[in-house]
C-alpha positions as CSV (number, residue, x, y, z in Angstrom):
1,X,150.4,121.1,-32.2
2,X,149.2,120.4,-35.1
3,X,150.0,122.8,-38.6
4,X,147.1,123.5,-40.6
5,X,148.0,121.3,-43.7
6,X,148.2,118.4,-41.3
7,X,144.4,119.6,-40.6
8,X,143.7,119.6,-43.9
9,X,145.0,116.5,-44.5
10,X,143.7,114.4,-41.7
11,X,140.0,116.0,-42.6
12,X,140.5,115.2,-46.2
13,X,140.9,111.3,-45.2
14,X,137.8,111.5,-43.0
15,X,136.2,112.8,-45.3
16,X,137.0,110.5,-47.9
17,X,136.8,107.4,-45.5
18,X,133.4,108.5,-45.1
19,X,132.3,109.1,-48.7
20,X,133.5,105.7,-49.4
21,X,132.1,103.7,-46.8
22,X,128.4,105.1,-47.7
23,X,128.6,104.3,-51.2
24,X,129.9,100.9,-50.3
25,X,127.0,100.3,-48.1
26,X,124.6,102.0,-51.0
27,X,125.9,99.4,-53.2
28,X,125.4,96.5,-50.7
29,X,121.9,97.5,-50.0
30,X,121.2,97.6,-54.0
31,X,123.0,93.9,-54.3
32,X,121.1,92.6,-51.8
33,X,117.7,93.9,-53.9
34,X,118.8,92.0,-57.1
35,X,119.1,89.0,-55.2
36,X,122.0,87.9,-56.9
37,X,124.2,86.4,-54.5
38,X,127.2,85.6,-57.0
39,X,127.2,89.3,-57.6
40,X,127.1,90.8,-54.3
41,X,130.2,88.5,-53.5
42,X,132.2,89.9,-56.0
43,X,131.3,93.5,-55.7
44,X,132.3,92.8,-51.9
45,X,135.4,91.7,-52.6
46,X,136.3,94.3,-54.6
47,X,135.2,97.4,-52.6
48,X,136.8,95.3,-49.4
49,X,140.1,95.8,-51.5
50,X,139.4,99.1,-53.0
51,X,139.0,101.2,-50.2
52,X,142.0,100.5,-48.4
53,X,144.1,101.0,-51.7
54,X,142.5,104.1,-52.5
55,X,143.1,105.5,-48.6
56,X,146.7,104.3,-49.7
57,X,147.1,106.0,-52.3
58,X,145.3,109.2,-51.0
59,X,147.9,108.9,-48.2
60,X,150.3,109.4,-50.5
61,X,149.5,111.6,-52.8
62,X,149.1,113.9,-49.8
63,X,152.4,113.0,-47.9
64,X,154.5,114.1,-50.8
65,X,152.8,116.8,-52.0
66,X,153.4,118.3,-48.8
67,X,157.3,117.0,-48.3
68,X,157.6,118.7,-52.0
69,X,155.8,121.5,-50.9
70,X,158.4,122.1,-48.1
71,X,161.3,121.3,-49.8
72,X,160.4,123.8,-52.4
73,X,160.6,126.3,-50.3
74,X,163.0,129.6,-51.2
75,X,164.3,132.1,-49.2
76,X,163.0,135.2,-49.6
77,X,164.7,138.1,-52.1
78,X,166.1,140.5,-50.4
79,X,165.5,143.8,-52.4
80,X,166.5,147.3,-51.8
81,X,164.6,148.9,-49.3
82,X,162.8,151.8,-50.5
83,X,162.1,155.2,-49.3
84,X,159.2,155.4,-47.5
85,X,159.0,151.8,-47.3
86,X,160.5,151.7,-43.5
87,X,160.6,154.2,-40.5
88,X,163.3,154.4,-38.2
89,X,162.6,156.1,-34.8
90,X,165.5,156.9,-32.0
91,X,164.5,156.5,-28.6
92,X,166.2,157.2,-25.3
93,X,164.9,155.6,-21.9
94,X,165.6,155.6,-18.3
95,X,165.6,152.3,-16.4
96,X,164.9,154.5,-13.0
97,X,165.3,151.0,-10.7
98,X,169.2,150.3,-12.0
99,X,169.8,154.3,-13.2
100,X,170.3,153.5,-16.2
101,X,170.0,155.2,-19.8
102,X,168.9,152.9,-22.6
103,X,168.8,154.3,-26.0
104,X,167.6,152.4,-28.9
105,X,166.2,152.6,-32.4
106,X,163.0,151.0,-33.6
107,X,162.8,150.2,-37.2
108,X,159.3,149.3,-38.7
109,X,157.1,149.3,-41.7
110,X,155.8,152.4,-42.7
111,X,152.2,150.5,-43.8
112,X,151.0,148.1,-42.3
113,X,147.4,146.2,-41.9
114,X,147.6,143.9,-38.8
115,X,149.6,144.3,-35.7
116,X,153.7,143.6,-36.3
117,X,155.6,140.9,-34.3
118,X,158.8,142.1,-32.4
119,X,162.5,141.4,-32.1
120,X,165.4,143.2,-30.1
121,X,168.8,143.5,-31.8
122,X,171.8,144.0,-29.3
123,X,175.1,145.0,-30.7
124,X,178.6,143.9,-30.0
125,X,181.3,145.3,-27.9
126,X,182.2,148.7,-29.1
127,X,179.1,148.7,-31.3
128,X,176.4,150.8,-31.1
129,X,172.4,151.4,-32.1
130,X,173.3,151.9,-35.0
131,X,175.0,148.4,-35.7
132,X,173.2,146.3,-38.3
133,X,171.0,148.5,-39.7
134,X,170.7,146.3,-43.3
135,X,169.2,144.3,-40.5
136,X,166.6,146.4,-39.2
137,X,165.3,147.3,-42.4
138,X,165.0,144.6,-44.1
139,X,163.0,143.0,-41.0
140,X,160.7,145.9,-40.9
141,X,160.4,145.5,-45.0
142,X,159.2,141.9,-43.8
143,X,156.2,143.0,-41.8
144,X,158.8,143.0,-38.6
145,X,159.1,145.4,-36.1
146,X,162.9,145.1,-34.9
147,X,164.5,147.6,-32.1
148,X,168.4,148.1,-32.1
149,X,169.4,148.7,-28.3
150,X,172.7,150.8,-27.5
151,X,174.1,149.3,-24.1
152,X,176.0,152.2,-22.3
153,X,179.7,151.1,-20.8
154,X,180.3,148.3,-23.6
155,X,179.0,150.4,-26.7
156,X,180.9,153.2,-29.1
157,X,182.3,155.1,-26.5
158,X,184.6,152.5,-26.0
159,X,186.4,154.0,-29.2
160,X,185.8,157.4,-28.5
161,X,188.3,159.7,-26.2
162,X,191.6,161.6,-26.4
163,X,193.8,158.6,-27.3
164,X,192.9,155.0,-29.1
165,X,191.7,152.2,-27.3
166,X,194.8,149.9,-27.5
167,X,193.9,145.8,-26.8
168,X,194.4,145.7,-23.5
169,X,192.0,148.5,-23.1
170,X,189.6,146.4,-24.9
171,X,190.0,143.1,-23.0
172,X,190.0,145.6,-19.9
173,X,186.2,146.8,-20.9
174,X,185.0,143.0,-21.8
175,X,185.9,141.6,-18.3
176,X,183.5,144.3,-17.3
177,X,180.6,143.4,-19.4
178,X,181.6,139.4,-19.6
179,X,178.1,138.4,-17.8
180,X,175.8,140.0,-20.1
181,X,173.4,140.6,-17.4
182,X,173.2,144.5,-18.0
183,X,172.3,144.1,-21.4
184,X,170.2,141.2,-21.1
185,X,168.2,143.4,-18.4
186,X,168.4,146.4,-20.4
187,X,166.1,144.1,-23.2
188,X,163.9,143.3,-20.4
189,X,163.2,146.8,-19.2
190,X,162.4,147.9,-23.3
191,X,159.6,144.9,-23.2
192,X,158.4,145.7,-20.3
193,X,158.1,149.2,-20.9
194,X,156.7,148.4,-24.1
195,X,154.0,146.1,-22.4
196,X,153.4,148.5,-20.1
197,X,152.4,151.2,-22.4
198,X,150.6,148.7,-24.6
199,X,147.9,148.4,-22.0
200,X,147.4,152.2,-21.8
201,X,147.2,153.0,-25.3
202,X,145.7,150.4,-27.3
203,X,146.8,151.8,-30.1
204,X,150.1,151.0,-29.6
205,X,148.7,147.1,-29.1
206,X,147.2,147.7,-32.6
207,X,150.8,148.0,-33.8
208,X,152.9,145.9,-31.7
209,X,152.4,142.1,-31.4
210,X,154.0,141.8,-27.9
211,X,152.7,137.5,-28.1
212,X,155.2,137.1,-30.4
213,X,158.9,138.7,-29.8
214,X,162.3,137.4,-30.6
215,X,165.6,138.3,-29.6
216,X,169.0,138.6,-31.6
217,X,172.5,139.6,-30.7
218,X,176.0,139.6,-32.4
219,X,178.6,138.6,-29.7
220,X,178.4,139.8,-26.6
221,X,174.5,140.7,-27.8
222,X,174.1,136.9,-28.9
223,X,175.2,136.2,-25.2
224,X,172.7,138.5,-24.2
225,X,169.9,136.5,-26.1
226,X,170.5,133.2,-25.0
227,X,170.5,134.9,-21.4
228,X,167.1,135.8,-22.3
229,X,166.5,131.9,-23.9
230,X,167.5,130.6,-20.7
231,X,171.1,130.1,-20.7
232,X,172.6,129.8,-17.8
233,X,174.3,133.2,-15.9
234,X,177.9,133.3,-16.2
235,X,178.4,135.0,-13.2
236,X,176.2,131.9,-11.3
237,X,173.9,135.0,-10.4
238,X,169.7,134.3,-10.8
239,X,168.7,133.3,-14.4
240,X,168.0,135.9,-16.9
241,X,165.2,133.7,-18.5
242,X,161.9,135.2,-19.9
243,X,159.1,133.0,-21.2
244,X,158.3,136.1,-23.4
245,X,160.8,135.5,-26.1
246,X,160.0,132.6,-28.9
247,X,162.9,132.3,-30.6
248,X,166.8,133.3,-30.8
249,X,169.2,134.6,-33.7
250,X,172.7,134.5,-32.6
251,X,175.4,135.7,-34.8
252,X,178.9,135.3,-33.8
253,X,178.0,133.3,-30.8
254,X,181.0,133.6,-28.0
255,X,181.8,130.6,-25.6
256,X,180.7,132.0,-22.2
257,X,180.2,129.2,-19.1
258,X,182.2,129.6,-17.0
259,X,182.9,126.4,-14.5
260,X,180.1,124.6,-15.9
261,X,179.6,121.7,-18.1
262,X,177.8,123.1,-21.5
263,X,175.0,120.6,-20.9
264,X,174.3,122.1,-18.1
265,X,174.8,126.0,-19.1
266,X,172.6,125.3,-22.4
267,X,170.2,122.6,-20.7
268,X,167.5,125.0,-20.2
269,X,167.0,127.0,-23.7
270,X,163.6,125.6,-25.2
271,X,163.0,127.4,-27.6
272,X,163.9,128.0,-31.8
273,X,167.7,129.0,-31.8
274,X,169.4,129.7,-35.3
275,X,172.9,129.8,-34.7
276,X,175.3,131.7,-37.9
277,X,179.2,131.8,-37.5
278,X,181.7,132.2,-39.4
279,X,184.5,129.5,-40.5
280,X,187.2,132.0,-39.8
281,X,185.9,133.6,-36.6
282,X,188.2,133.8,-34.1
283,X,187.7,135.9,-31.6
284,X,189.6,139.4,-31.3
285,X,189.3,140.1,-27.9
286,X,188.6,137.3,-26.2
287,X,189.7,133.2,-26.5
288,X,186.6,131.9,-28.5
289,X,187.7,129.9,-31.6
290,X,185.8,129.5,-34.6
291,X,185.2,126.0,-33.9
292,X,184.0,126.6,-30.3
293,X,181.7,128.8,-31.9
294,X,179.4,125.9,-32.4
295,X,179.5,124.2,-29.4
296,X,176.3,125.8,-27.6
297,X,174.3,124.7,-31.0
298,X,176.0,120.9,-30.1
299,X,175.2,121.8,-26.4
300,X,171.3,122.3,-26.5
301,X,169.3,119.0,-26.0
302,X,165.9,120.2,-26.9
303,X,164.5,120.1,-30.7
304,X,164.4,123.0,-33.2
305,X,168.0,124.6,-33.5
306,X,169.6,125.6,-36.5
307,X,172.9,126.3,-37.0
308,X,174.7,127.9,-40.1
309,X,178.4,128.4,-40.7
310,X,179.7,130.9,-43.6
311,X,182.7,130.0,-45.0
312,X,185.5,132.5,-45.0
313,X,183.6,134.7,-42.7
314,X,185.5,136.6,-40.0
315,X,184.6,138.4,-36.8
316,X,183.8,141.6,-38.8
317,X,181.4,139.4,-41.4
318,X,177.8,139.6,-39.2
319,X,177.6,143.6,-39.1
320,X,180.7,146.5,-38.8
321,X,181.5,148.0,-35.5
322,X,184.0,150.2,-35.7
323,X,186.5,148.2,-33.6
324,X,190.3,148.9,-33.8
325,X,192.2,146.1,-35.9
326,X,188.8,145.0,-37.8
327,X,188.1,145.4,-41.5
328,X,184.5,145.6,-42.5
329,X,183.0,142.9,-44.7
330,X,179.3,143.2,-45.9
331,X,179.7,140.3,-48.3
332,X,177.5,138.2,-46.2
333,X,175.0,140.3,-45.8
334,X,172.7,139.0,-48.0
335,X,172.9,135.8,-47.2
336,X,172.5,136.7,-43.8
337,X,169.2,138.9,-44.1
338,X,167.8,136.2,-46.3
339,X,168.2,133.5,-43.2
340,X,167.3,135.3,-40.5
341,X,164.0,137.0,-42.1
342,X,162.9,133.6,-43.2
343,X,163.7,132.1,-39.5
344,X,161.8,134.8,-38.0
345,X,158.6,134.6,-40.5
346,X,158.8,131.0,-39.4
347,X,158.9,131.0,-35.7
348,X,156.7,134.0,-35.1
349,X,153.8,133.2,-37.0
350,X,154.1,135.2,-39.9
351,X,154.1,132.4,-43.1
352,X,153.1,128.9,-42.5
353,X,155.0,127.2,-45.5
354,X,158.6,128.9,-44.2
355,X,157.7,127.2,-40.9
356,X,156.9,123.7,-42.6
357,X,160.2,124.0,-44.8
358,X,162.0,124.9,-41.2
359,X,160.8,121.8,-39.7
360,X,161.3,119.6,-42.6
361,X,164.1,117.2,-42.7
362,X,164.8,117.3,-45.5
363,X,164.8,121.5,-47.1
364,X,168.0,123.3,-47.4
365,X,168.3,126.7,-47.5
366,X,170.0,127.9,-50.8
367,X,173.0,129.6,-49.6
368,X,175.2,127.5,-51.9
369,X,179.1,128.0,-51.5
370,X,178.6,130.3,-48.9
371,X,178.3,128.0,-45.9
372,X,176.8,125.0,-44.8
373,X,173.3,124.1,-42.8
374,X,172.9,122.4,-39.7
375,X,169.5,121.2,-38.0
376,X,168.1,119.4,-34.8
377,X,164.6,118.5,-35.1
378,X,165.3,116.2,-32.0
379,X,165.7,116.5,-28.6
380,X,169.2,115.0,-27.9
381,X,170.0,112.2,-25.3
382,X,172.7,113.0,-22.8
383,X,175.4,110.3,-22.6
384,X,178.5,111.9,-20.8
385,X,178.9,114.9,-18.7
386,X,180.8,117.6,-20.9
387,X,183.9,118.9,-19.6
388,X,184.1,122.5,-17.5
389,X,185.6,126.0,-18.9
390,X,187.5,127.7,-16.0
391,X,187.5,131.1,-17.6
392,X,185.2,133.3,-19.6
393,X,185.8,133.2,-23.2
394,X,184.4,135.6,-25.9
């Protein structure tokens, strides 16, 4: 589909094709008058030459205006968010089919003049609504409406109880939750109730732009979102994929297929993906290394994934939940809020020029020592089948 620069750009040659070629034939007709033949061969012969150096030029002026334009492109400041500025709401719902409580909290803008696009945030093991909050704010502070889900069995309560969860206890309560599917269903059933009361109350469509949603995870929550992008089940039950969802953040991004090549567990994601991990990231509970971490970013063969590694960051860098044997570190924060509000104004319609710089080949984010920046703005060619995992890996 074409942008609306490239509009503008292909109308302004059309436009100027056309201005030219009349006032080449204006001339020709007013030659022809003067009867001068010598004349009207050498004013031919210049406009013949002049107008396809001019569309040349024109061409050009255009083509790097706009590949400046793009590559001058800045991530937005991140400033403090103040009060008043963003609302935050707690929520608690019943999924009555599975019996299930799902609590959440929706951040969002306190003003606002048009309807708000919407993403889902799902924590990591042990983690909890209230997991990265700088998050939620700072997306709402960017026109965003962004709701934190709390998934019941692998949240906080993990960490709460008579005694401390020791390691095993922890591994013990991620081979329950490996799959993902509860909380990738538990997104679902927020969407649809959302959608569902949307049509009731059109004031709530006023509000909520439910054409364009995203999805974002840390962890087991990233897992949860490329369920949702059309990764393929770990537990080889029905796919979790819903065409509703436009685009992917995945933080921390655990290696989960399970007896399946990763061509084929990733083969089916289509949509914008912006991967972040950290350099030190190994996993704490699981068997995910920090350079696995990347492999479902080298995995996808479709166009328009991103992937971003921070150096130095750990397991504990993306957002804190309170885990045993984890430090928190909100160094990256920044860097991280900058990213992903930039990726999200760009894939869900919200500013045209950080979609341009997104898709350019040549921009760079300026996150300068912090990490590096990865992009595939082409669908990849499969050559060889990629080799199986034979056990689930966070």
């Amino acid at each position: 589909m074409l942008v609306l620069d490239e509009l503008l750009f292909y109308g302004y040659l059309v436009y100027q094709s056309y201005i030219l070629m009349v006032l080449r034939a204006n001339i020709m007709i007013f030659l022809e008058s003067t009867d001068n033949m010598k004349l009207e061969k050498q004013y031919s012969t210049i406009l013949t030459i002049f107008i396809p150096l001019l569309l040349c030029f024109a061409t050009m002026f255009f083509v790097t205006n706009g590949a400046v334009f793009a590559q001058d492109y800045r991530l937005p400041v991140i400033t403090p968010v103040l009060e008043g500025q963003v609302k935050v709401r707690s929520y608690s719902w019943v999924d009555e089919l599975r019996h299930r409580v799902v609590p959440f909290l929706m951040y969002y803008p306190a003003e606002t003049d048009s309807s708000c696009p919407v993403v889902f945030f799902s924590h990591g093991l042990g983690g909890s609504s209230r997991d990265s909050a700088y998050l939620g704010k700072v997306w709402a502070q960017a026109g965003i409406v962004s709701i934190h889900l709390q998934h019941i069995g692998s949240d906080e309560t993990l960490n709460k109880g008579v005694r401390l969860r020791t390691y095993f206890d922890m591994r013990d309560a991620y081979s329950q939750h490996w799959s993902g599917r509860d909380r990738a269903r538990d997104i679902k059933f927020v969407l649809d109730y959302l959608t569902e009361l949307s049509r009731n109350n059109p004031q709530i469509g006023d509000v909520l732009d439910l054409d364009r949603v995203g999805v974002s995870g840390f962890n087991l929550g990233a897992l949860a979102s490329l369920l949702l992008a059309g990764q393929s089940p770990p537990d080889g039950r029905v796919s979790l994929k819903d065409e509703r969802f436009k685009a992917v953040i995945a933080l921390g991004t655990p290696l989960n297929s399970y007896n399946q090549s990763y061509r084929t567990v990733y083969e089916k994601i289509t949509i914008p993906c912006l991967f972040i991990n950290g350099s030190e990231d190994n996993s704490i509970i699981g068997s995910t290394t920090a350079q696995q971490r990347r492999i479902p970013f080298d995995a996808l063969t479709a166009n328009d994934h991103y992937l971003v590694t921070l150096a130095g960051a750990g397991h504990s860098s993306y957002t804190y939940t309170p885990l045993p044997f984890t430090t928190p570190d909100s160094s990256y924060y920044n860097v991280i809020a900058k990213l992903t509000v930039s990726f999200w104004q760009a894939q869900l319609g919200i500013d045209e020029q950080a979609k341009n710089a997104w898709q350019d080949k040549n921009w760079r984010p300026q996150i300068g020592r912090a990490g590096t920046f990865e992009r595939r703005l082409k669908p990849v060619v499969i050559l060889e089948p990629e080799p199986t995992v034979d056990e689930p890996t966070m």
